[in-house]
C-alpha positions as CSV (number, residue, x, y, z in Angstrom):
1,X,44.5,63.2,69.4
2,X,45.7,66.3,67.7
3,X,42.4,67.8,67.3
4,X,41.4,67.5,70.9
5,X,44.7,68.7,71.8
6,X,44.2,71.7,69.7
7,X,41.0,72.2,71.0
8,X,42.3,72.4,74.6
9,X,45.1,74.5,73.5
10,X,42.8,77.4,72.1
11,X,40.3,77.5,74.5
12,X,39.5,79.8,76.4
13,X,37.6,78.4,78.8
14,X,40.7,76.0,79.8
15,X,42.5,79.1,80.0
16,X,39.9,80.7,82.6
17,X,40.6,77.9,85.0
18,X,44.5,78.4,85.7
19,X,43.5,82.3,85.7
20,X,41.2,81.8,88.4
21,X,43.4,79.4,90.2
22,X,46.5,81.8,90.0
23,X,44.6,84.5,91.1
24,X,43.2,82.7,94.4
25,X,47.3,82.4,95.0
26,X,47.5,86.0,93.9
27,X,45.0,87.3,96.4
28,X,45.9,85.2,99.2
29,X,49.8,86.2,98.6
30,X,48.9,90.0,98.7
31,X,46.6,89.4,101.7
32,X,49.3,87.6,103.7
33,X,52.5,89.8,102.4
34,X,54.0,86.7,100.4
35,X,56.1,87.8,97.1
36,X,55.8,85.1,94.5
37,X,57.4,85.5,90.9
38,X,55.0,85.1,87.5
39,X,53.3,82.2,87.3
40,X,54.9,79.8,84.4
41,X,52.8,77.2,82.7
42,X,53.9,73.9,81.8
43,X,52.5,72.2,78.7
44,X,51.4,68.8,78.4
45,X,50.9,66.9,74.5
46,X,48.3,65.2,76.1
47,X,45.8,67.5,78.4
48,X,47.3,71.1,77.2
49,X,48.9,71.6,80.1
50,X,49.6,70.3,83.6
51,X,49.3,73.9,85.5
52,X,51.6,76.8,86.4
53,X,54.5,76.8,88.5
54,X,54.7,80.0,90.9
55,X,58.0,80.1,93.4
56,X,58.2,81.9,96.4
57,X,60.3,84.6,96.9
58,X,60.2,85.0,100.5
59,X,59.6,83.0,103.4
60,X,55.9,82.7,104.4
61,X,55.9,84.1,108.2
62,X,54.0,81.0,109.6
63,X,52.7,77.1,108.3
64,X,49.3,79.2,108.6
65,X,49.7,81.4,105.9
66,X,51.7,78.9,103.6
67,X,48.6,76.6,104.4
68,X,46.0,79.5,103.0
69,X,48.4,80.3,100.4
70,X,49.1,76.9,98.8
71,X,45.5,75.6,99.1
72,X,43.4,78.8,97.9
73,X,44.4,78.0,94.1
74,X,43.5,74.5,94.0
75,X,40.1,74.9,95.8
76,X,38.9,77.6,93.4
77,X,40.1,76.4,90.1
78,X,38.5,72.8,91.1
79,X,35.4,74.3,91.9
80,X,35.3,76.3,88.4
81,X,36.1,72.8,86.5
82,X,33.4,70.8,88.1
83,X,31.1,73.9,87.4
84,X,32.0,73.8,83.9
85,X,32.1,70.2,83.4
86,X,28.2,69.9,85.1
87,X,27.3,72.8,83.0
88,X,28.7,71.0,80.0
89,X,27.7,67.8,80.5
90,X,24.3,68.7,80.9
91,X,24.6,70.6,77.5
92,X,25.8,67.7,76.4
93,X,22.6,65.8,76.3
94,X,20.6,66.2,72.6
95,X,23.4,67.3,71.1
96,X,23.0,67.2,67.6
97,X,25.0,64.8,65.3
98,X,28.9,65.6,65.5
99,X,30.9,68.1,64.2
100,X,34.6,69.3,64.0
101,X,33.4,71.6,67.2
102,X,32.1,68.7,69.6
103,X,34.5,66.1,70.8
104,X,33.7,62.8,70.6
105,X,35.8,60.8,73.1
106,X,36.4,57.4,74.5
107,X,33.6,56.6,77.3
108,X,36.5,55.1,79.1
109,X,38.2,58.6,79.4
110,X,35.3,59.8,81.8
111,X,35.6,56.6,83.7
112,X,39.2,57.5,84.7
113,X,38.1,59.3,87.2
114,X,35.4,58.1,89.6
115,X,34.4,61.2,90.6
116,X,34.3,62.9,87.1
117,X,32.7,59.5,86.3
118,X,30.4,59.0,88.8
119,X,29.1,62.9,87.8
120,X,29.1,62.5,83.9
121,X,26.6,58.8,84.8
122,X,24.5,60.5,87.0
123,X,23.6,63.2,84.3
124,X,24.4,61.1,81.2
125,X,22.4,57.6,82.2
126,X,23.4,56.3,78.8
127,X,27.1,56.6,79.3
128,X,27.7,53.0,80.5
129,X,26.4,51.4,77.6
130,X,28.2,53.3,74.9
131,X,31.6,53.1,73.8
132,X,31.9,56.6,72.9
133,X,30.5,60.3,74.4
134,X,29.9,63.0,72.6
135,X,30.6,66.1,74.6
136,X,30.0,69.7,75.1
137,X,33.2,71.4,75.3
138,X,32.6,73.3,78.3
139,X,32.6,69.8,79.6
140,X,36.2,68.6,78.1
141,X,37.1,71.6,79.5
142,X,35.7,70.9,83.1
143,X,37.1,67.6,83.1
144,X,40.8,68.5,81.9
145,X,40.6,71.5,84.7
146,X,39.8,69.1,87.5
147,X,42.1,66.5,87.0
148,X,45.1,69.3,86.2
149,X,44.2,70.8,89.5
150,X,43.6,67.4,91.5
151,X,47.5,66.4,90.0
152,X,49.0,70.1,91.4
153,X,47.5,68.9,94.6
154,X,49.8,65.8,95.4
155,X,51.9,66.5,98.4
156,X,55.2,66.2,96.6
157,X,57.9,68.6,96.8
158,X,56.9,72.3,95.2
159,X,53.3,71.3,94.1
160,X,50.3,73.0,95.4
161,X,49.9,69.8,97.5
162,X,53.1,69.3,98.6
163,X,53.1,72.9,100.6
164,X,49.7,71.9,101.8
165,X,51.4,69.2,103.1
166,X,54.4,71.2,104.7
167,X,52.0,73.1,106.3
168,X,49.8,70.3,108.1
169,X,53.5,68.0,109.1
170,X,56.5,70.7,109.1
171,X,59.7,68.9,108.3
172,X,57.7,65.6,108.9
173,X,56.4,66.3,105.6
174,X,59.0,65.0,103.6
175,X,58.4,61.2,104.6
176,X,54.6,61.9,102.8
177,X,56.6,63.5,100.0
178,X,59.0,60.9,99.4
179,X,55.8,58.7,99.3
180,X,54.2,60.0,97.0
181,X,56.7,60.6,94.6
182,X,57.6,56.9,95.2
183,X,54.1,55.8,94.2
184,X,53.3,58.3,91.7
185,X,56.6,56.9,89.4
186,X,55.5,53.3,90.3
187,X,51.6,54.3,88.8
188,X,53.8,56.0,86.0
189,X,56.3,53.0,85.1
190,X,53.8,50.1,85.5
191,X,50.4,52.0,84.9
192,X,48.7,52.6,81.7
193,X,48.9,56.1,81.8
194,X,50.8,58.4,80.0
195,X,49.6,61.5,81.8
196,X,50.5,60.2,85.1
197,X,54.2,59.2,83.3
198,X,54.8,62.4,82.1
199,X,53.6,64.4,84.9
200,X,55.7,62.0,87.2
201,X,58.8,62.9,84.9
202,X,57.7,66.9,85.3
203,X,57.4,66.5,89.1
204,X,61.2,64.6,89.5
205,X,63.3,67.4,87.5
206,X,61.3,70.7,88.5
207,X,59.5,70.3,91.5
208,X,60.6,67.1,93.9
209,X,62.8,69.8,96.1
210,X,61.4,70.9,99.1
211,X,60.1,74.5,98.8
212,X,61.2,77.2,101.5
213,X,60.7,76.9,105.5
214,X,58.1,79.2,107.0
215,X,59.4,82.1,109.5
216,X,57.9,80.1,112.2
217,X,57.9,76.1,111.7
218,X,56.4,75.8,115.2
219,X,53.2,76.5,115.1
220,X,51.2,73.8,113.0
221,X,47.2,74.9,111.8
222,X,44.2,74.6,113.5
223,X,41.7,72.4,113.4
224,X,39.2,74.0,111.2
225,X,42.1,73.5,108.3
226,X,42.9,70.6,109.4
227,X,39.5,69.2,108.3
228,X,39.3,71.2,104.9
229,X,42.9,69.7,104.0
230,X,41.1,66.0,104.9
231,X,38.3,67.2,102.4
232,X,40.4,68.5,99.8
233,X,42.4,65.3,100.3
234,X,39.8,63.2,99.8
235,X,38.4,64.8,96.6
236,X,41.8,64.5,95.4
237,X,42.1,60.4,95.8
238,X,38.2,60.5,94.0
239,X,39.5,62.3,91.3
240,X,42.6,60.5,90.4
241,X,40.9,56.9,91.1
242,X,39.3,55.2,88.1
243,X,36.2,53.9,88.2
244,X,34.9,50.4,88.8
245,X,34.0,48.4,85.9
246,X,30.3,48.5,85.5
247,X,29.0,45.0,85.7
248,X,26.9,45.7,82.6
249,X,30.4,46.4,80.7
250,X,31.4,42.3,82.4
251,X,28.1,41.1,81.5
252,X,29.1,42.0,77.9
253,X,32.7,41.1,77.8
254,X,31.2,37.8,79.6
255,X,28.7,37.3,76.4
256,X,30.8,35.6,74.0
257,X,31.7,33.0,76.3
258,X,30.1,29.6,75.9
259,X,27.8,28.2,79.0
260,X,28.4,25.2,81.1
């Protein structure tokens, strides 16, 4: 994996998506008077890194503004990866035979994800039937950017997600983060994952604390954000899912058994 990591680690694309998603926090913070301190990133052996981590310095003045603040990131860096990884997987079709430039990966990477998967089938109709992709890199790139931002998205603790979530339930949000980080060491200890393990071992020493009260704990959000946090929610749980086993993939673990 050292050449993919490498890959990841130098490119620049990659490096666009955190840029764009810590500037939606930047603009939002200077359009609601928040101060935040620089933005550090946290590497990862396996993906090139699993985000930034940006603390508050002052106390947001209601759950509104932590809301816009905490959820503007997320939104746009997701929206630049699955830009990217479209773009790229459509370049990815007729690509000519490898080289040290083009990753070729595991089909069953792109299928860790049903809605990455579901994407990469729709434009790549041989996908299902091949044990191995080769990809665009604009694509790698799209697809390492989604899931990054789909993990700072959880509603645990100091993640992205987790003020999202203190800004939809007030104090009643640290039931859903407890939760969470309940299930997301289970999926760490017991699933084949070693992203989720790591990350889970990233989110219990830096960022399982609760992050700082808003001015006014009160007043919830309206509706309208109500609905985009349900949306962003639900493209979070499609992201992280795998997908379903094709049932040509069963026909053909199925072939070598003998008939009755």
């Amino acid at each position: 994996h050292a050449p993919t990591v490498s890959f990841i680690l130098k490119s620049t694309p990659l490096a666009s998506v955190q840029i764009a998603h810590e500037l939606a926090h930047f603009v939002q913070a200077r359009r609601l008077g928040i101060r935040q301190a620089v933005p550090v990133l946290v590497p990862s052996l396996q993906i090139g890194f699993f985000g930034g981590v940006t603390r508050l310095l002052d106390f947001p003045k209601s759950r509104t503004d932590l809301f816009d603040y905490a959820i503007a990131g997320p939104i746009v860096g997701a929206l630049v990866s699955l830009i990217l990884y479209v773009v790229g997987l459509t370049l990815s079709s007729g690509l000519p035979p490898p080289t040290g430039d083009v990753p070729v990966l595991p089909t069953a990477l792109l299928q860790s994800s049903l809605l990455l998967g579901t994407i990469a089938q729709g434009i790549l109709p041989d996908l299902a039937r091949e044990s191995t992709v080769q990809l665009h890199p604009l694509a790698l790139v799209g697809f390492v950017g989604a899931l990054v931002n789909a993990l700072q998205l959880i509603p645990i603790g100091r993640l992205d997600g987790g003020r999202v979530g203190h800004a939809l339930f007030g104090s009643g949000s640290s039931a859903l983060s407890t939760t969470c980080l309940l299930l997301l060491g289970l999926s760490s200890l017991f699933g084949d994952n070693p992203i989720a393990l790591y990350f889970g071992l990233f989110v219990v020493l830096f960022q399982r604390a609760p992050d700082l009260p808003t001015r006014n704990e009160l007043s919830g959000v309206n509706e309208p954000r109500q609905w985009l946090a349900a949306a962003v929610g639900l493209m979070l749980v499609l992201t992280l899912l795998p997908c379903p086993i094709e049932p040509a993939t069963v026909a053909q673990g199925l072939a070598g058994f003998p008939t009755i």
